[in-house]
C-alpha positions as CSV (number, residue, x, y, z in Angstrom):
1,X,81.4,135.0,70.9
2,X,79.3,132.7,72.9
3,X,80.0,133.4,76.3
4,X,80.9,130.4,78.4
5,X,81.7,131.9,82.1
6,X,79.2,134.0,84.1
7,X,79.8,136.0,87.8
8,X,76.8,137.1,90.0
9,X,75.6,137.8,93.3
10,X,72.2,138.8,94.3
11,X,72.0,141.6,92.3
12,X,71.0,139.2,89.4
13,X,68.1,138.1,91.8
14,X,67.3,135.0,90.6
15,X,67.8,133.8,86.9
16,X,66.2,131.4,84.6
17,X,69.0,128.9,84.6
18,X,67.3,126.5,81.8
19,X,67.8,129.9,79.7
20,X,71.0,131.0,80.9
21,X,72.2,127.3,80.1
22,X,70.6,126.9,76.7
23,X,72.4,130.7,75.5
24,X,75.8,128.5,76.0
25,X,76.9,129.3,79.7
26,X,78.7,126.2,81.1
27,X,79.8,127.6,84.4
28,X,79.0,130.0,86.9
29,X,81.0,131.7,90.1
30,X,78.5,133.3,92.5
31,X,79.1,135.8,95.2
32,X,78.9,133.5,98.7
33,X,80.6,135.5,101.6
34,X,81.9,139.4,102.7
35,X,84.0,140.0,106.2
36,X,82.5,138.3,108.7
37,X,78.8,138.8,108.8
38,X,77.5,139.0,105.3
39,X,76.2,135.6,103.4
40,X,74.6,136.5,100.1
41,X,70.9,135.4,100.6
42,X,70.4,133.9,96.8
43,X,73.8,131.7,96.7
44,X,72.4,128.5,97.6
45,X,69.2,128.8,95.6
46,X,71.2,130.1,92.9
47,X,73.2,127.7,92.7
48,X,71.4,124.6,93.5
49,X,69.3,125.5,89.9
50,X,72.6,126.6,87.7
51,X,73.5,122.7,88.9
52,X,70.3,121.2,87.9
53,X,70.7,123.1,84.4
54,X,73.9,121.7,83.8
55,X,75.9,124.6,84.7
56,X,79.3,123.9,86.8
57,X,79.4,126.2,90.0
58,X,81.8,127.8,92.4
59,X,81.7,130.7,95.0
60,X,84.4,133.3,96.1
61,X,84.4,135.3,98.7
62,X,84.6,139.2,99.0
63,X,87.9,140.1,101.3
64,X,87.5,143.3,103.8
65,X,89.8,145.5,104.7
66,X,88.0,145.8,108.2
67,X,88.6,142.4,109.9
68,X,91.1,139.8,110.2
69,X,91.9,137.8,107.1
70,X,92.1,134.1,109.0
71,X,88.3,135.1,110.6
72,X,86.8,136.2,107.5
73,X,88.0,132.9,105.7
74,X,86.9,130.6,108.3
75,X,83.4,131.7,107.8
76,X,83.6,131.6,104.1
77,X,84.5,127.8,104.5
78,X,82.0,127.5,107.1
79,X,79.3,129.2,105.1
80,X,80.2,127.1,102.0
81,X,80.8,123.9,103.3
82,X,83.2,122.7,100.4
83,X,83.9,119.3,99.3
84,X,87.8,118.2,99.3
85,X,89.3,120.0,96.2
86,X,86.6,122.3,95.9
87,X,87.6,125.7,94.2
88,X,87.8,128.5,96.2
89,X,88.0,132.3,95.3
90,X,89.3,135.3,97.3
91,X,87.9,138.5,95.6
92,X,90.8,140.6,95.9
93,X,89.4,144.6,95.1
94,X,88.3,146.9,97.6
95,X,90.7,149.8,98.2
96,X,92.6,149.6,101.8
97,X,93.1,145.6,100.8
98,X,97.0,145.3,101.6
99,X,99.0,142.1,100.2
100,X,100.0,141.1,103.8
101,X,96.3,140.5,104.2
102,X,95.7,138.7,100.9
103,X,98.8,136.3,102.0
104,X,97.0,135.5,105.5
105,X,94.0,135.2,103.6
106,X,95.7,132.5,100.9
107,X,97.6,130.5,103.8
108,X,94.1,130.0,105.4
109,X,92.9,128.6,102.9
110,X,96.0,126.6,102.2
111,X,95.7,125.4,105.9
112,X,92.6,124.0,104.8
113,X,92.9,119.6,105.7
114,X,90.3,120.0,102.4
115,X,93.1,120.3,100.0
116,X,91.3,123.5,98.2
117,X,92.0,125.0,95.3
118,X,92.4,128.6,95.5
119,X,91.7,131.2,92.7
120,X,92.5,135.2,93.7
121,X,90.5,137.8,91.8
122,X,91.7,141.5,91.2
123,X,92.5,144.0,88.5
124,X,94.2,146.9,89.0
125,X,94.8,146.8,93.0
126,X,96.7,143.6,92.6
127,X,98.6,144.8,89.5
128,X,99.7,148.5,91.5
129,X,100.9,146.2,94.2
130,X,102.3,143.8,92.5
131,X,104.3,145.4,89.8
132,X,106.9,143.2,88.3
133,X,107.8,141.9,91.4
134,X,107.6,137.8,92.0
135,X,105.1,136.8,94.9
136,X,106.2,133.1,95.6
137,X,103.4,132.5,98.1
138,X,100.9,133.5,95.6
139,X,102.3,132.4,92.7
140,X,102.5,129.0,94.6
141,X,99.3,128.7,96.2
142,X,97.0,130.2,93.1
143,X,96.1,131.2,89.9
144,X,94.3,134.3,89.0
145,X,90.9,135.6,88.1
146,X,91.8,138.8,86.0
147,X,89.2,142.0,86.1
148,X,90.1,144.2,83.0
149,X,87.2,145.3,80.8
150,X,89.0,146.1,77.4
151,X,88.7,145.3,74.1
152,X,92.2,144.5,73.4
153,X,94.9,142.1,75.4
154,X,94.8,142.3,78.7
155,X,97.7,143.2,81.2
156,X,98.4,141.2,83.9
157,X,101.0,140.9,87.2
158,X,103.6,138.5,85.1
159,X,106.0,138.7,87.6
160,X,103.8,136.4,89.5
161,X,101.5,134.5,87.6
162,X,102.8,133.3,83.9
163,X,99.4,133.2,83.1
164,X,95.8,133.8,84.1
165,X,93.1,131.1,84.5
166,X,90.2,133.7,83.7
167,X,89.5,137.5,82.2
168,X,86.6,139.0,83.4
169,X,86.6,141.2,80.2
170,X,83.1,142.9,81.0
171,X,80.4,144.2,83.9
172,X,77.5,145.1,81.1
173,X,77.1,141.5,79.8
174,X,73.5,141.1,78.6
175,X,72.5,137.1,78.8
176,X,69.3,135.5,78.2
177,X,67.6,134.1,81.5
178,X,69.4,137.2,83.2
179,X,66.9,140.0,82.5
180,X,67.0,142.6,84.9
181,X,70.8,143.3,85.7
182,X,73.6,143.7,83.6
183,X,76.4,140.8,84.1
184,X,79.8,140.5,84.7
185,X,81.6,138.5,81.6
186,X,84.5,136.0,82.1
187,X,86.5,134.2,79.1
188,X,89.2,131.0,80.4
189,X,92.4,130.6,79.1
190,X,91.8,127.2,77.3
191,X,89.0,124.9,76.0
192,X,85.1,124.7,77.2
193,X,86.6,120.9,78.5
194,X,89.2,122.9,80.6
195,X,87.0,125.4,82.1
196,X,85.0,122.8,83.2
197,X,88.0,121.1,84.9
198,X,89.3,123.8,86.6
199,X,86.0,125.3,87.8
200,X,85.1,121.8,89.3
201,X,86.7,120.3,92.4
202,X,89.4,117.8,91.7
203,X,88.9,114.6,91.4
204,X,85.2,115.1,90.6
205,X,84.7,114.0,86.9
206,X,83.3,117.8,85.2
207,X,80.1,117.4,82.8
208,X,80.9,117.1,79.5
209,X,80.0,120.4,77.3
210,X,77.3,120.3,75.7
211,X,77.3,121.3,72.1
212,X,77.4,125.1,70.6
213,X,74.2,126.3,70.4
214,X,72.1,126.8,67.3
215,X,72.5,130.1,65.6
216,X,69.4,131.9,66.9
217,X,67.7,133.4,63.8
218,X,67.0,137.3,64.7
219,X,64.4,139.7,63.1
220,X,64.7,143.0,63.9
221,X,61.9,145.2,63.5
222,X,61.1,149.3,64.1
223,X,58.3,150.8,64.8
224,X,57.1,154.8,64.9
225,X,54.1,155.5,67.5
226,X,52.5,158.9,67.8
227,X,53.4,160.6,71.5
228,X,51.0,159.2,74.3
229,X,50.1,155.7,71.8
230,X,50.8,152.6,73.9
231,X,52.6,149.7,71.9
232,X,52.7,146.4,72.5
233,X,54.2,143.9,70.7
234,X,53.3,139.8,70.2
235,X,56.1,137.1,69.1
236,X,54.6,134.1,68.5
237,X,51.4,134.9,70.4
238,X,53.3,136.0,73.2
239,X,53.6,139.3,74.5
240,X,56.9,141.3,75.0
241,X,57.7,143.3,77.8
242,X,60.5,146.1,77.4
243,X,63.6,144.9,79.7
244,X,65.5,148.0,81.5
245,X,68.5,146.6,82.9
246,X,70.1,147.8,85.9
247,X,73.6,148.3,86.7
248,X,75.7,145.4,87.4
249,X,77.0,146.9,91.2
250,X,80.3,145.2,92.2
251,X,81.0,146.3,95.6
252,X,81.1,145.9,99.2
253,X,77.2,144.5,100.7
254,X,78.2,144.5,104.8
């Protein structure tokens, strides 16, 4: 499966977005906010260079249980600066997160003259809280960016939402132009032509999606070197370097 949807923050540093791009990714939500204090320091770079390569952006913003819900969304909007209809994400997770706090969260952003759209992401804390029960102010107001990382269907809080807009289905994603960290892995609930739409503020016209890449031809070759020999290894006349990924660390920054 050709991965369409990516998430980081700046524990991807900064990727090679003309790569990331031509291995199919068409759009991108990046890390942009935490409480009140925190700005992720690779956002706007980040983003600025998944545009230029074609890749359709977004930002959410990572709620705290430590400070008032209205305060921490005003300086997500005032860190962001969005554009009428942009779409907004509330990253719904950390333990001590209570729903009264996610619905002052939602209504601030609902408050919002900008007419925002607003996505909540969670997995289980959502879910536990949740249960079957019907939120009307959520169900309302957003759609939701499911975390589950399984291999088969995905559960979801149906009480509330019908469906989901997006399943982040893994946090070990391995993408070219992304060599260093581990990624997290998102698949949406309709066509490449409706991810773009919905990760796009309304009333912008999305880009179109480019074609499915080429099948990438792949030789695989092992090699056996004595302890203590030093191999290296040239593709093309170009050298390889081993890649050791790190951990793909979701989690409070402040």
């Amino acid at each position: 499966m050709t991965v369409k949807c990516i998430d980081i923050s700046h524990w991807q540093d900064f990727p090679d977005f003309e790569e990331v791009a031509s291995a199919g990714v068409i759009a991108m939500i990046h890390k942009a906010t935490e409480g009140t204090g925190y700005t992720d320091p690779n956002r706007a770079t980040n983003i600025s260079n998944a545009m230029k390569a074609g890749i359709a952006c977004a930002t959410y913003h990572w709620l705290s249980p430590d400070s008032d819900p209205a305060s921490q969304m005003a300086y997500y909007l005032k860190t962001i600066d969005p554009v009428p209809g942009e779409r907004v994400v509330i990253d719904y997770e950390e333990a001590g997160c209570t729903l009264d706090q996610l619905h002052e969260a939602v209504q601030a952003l609902a408050g919002d003259p900008r007419d925002l759209q607003i996505t909540v992401y969670s997995g289980h804390l959502l879910k536990e809280q949740l249960g079957n029960d019907h939120d009307s102010l959520l169900a309302g107001a957003t759609d939701l960016w499911l975390a589950q990382y399984t291999s088969g269907t995905p559960t979801w809080p149906t009480g509330t939402y019908e469906y989901y807009a997006l399943w982040q289905f893994s946090e070990t994603g391995e993408v070219p132009g992304i060599d260093d960290s581990y990624v997290d892995l998102n698949q949406f609930d309709g066509t490449d032509a409706g991810l773009l739409q919905w990760i796009s503020p309304q009333g912008v016209t999305p880009p179109v999606p480019p074609p499915l890449p080429k099948p990438v031809e792949r030789v695989r070759v092992g090699i056996t070197a004595p302890e203590g020999v030093s191999v290296g290894v040239r593709v093309n006349g170009h050298l390889l370097r081993p890649v050791t990924r790190r951990p793909n660390r979701r989690g409070p920054d402040r």
